[in-house]
C-alpha positions in Angstrom: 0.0 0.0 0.0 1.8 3.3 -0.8 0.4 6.4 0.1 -2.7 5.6 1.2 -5.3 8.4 2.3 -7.2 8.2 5.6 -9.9 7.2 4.1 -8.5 4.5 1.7 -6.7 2.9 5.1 -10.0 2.6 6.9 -11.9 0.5 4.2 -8.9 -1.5 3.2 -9.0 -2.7 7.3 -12.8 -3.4 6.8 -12.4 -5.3 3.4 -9.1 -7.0 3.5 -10.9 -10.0 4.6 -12.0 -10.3 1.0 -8.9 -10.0 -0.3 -5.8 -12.4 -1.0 -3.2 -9.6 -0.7 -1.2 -7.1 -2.6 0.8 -9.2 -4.4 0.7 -12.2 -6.5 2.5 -14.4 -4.6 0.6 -14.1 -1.3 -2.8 -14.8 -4.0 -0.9 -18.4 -4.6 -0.5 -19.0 -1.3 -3.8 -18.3 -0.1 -5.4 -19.9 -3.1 -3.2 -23.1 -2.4 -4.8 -22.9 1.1 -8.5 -22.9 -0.2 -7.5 -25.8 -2.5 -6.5 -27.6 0.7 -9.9 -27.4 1.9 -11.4 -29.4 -1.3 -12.3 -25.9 -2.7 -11.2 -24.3 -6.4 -10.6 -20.4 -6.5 -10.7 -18.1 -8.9 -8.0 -15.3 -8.8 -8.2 -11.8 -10.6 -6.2 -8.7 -10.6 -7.3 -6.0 -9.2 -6.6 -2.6 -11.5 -8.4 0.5 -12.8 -9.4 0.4 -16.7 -5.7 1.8 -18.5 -5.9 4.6 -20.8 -2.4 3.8 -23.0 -1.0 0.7 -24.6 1.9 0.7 -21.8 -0.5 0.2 -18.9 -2.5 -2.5 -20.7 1.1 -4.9 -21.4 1.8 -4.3 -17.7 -2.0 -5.8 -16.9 -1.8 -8.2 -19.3 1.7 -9.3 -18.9 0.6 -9.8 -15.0 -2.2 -11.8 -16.0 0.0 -14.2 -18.3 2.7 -14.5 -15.4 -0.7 -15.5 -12.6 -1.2 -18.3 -15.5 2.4 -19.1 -15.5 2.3 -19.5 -11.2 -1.0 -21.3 -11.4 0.3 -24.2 -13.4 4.1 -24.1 -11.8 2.4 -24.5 -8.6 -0.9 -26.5 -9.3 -3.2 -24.4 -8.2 -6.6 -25.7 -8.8 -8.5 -22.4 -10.4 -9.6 -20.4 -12.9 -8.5 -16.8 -13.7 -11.3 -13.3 -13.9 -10.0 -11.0 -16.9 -12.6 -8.3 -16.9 -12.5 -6.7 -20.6 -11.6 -3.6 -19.3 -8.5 -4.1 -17.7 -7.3 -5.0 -21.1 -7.5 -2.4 -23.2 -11.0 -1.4 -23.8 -10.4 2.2 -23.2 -8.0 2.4 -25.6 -9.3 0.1 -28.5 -11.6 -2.6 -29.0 -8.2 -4.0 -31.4 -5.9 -3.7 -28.3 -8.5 -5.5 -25.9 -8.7 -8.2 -27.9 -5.5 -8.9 -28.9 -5.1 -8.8 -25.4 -7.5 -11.2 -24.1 -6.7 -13.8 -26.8 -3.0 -13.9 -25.6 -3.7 -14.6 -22.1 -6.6 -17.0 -23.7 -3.8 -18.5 -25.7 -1.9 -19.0 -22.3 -4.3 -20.2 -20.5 -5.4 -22.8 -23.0 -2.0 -23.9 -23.0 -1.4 -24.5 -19.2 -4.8 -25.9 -18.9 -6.6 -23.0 -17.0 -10.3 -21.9 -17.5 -10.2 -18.3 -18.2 -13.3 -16.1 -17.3 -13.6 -13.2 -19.3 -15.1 -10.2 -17.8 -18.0 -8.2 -19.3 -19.4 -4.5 -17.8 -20.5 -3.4 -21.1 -22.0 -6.2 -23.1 -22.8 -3.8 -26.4 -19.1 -3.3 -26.9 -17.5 -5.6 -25.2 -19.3 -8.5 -26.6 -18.1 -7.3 -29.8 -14.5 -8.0 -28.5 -15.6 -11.8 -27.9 -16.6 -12.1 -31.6 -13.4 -10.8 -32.9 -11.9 -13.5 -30.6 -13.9 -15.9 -31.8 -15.1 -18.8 -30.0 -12.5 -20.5 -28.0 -12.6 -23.5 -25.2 -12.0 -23.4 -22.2 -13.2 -19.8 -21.7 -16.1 -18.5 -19.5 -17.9 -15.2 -19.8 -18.6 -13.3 -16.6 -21.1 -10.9 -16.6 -21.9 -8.3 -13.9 -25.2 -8.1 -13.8 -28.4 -10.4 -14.7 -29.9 -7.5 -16.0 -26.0 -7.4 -18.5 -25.9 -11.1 -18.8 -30.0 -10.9 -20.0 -28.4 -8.0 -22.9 -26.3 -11.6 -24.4 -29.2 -14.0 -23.9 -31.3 -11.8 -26.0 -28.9 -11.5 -29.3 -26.2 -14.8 -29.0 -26.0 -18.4 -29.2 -25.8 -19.9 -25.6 -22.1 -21.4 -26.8 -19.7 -20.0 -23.7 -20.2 -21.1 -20.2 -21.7 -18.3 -17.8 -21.0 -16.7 -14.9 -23.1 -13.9 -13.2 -23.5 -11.4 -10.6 -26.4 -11.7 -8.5 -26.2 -9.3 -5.4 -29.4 -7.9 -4.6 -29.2 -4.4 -4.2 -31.9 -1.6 -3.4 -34.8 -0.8 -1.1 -37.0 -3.1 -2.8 -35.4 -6.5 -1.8 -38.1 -8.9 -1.8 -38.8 -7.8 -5.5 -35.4 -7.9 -6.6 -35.4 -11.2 -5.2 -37.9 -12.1 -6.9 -37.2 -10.8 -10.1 -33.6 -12.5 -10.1 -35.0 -15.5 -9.2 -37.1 -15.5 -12.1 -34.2 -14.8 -14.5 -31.9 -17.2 -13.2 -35.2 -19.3 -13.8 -34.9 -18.4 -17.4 -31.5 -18.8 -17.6 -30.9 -22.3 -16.6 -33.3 -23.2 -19.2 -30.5 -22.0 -22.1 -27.5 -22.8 -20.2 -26.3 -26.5 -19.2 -24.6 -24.9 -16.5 -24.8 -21.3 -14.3 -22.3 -20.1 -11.8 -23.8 -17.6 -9.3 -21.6 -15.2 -7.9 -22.2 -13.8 -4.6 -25.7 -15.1 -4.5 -28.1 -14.4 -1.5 -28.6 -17.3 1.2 -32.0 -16.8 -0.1 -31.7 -17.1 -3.1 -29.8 -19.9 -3.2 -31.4 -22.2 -1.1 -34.4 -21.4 -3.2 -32.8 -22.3 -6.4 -31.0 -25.3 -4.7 -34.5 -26.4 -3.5 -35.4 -27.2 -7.3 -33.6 -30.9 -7.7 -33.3 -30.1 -11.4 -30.9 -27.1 -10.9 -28.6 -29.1 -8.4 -26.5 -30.2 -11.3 -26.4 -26.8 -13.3 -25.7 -24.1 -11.0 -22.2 -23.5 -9.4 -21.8 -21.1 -6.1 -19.0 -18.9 -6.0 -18.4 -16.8 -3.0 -16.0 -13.5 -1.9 -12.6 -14.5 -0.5 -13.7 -14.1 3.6 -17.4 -15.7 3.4 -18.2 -17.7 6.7 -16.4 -21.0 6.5 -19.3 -22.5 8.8 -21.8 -21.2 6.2 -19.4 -22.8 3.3 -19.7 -25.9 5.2 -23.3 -26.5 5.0 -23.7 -26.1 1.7 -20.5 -28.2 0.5 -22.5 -30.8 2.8 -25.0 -30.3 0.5 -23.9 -31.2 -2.5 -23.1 -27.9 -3.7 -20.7 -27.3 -5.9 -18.4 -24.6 -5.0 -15.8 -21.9 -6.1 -13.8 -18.9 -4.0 -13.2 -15.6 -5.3 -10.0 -14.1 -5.2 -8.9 -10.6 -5.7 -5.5 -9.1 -5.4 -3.2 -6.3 -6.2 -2.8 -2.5 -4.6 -5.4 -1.2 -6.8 -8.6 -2.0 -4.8 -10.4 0.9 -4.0 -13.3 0.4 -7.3 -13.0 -3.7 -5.6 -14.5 -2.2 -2.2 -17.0 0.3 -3.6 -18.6 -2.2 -6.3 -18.0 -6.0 -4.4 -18.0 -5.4 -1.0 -20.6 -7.4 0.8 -24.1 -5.0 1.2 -24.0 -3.4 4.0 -22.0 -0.9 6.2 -18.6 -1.5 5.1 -19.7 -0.4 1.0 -21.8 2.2 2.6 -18.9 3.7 4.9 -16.4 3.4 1.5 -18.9 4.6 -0.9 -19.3 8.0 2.2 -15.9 8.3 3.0 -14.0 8.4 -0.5 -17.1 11.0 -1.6 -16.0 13.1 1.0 -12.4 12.7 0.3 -13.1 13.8 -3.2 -14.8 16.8 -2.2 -12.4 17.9 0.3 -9.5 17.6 -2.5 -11.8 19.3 -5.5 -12.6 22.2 -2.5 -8.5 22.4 -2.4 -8.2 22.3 -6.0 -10.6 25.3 -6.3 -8.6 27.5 -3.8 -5.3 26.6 -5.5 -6.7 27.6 -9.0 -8.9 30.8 -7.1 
């Protein structure tokens, strides 16, 4: 962490549950730990969206050394390349030349590669330049995102999706998830479900006919008494795992609900106030 603000110090004490650490090597070592509890990970990088070509080989050079580690050390896990950190600001060329070599180095380590998707009008033009490849996922933030690629492609990649509930309105945002996911699993052979409600999932898990399609994935940091009972189950299972200095977007958008995303969300607004007031003075 180097030159943290106040703020910035606070949430990463509240959040750091949730993540494997600043560096890739501490990531390996917790993931190696998970794997010794019967349970695959999947590890991302965590870095803002880069505006030049230099910044997006630094991303994706990490993400082709993570592959690298994963298969010297036998990791059991996957790796989360959201589009974004890959070039997508810069070109839709450069993003997926990017993505189809770590893609390419994945496929050739044997490691399932998950490929992020915030934007699924433009970004989902970046998987058809790709082109179709095995052994790759798309992760998509949202249902409401993922419901965007149901409506206009072939259900060809595997799936993984968001499903926090957010909102006042919980009980019909539960209901209206568990009515997609519904719709879903009636296109895909198989649905991971990341950071689903206990609600929600013991609802879907209820339905013996969606035991064998869906796949939980948690946050890094979710109660290992709670990952218990549903491994016991018969739940299949997955960890999340973030890491890297860049984590301040990680807290605001994937925090658990709840105080801790409200406290970031509060106390980085204010932050940014108090340095666009100085700012103003300066300039004044």
């Amino acid at each position: 962490m180097q030159q943290e603000s106040f703020a910035e110090k606070v949430i990463y004490r509240l959040i750091k549950k949730h993540m494997a650490g600043p560096t890739m090597n501490l990531a390996i070592k917790k993931a190696k730990q998970i794997n010794d509890k019967g349970l695959p990970v999947s590890i991302t990088f965590l870095s803002a969206a880069p505006s030049d070509r230099p910044k997006v080989n630094y991303v994706t050079n990490t993400y082709l050394q993570l592959a690298r580690e994963i298969a010297r050390t036998g990791v059991r896990g996957s790796i989360d390349v959201p589009l974004e950190q890959v070039g997508m600001s810069v070109s839709e060329e450069v993003a997926a030349d990017s993505a189809s070599r770590i893609i390419e180095a994945c496929r050739r380590y044997g490691i399932f590669a998950w490929i992020g998707i915030g934007d699924p009008p433009k970004e989902l033009k970046v998987v058809r330049k790709i082109g179709f490849q095995k052994g790759v996922g798309l992760y998509f933030n949202s249902i409401r995102n993922l419901g965007q690629y149901v409506e206009k492609d072939d259900a060809a990649y595997p799936i993984k999706v968001a499903c926090k509930i957010n909102g006042e309105k919980k009980d019909e945002e539960k209901e209206r998830v568990l009515s997609e996911i519904s719709k879903m699993l009636r296109k895909f052979r198989s649905l991971m479900l990341f950071s689903p409600s206990e609600s929600v999932m013991a609802k879907l898990f209820s339905d013996a006919k969606n035991r064998k399609a869906l796949i939980f994935e948690f946050q890094l940091g979710y109660s290992d008494k709670k990952l218990n009972r549903i491994v016991k189950r018969g739940a299949r299972v997955s960890i999340s795992m973030p890491f890297g200095r860049d984590w301040v977007g990680y807290a605001i958008n994937n925090v658990p609900e709840g105080y801790m995303r409200l406290l970031a969300n509060t106390l980085l607004k204010e932050e940014k106030e108090e340095k666009e007031e100085g700012i103003k003075k300066k300039v004044g």
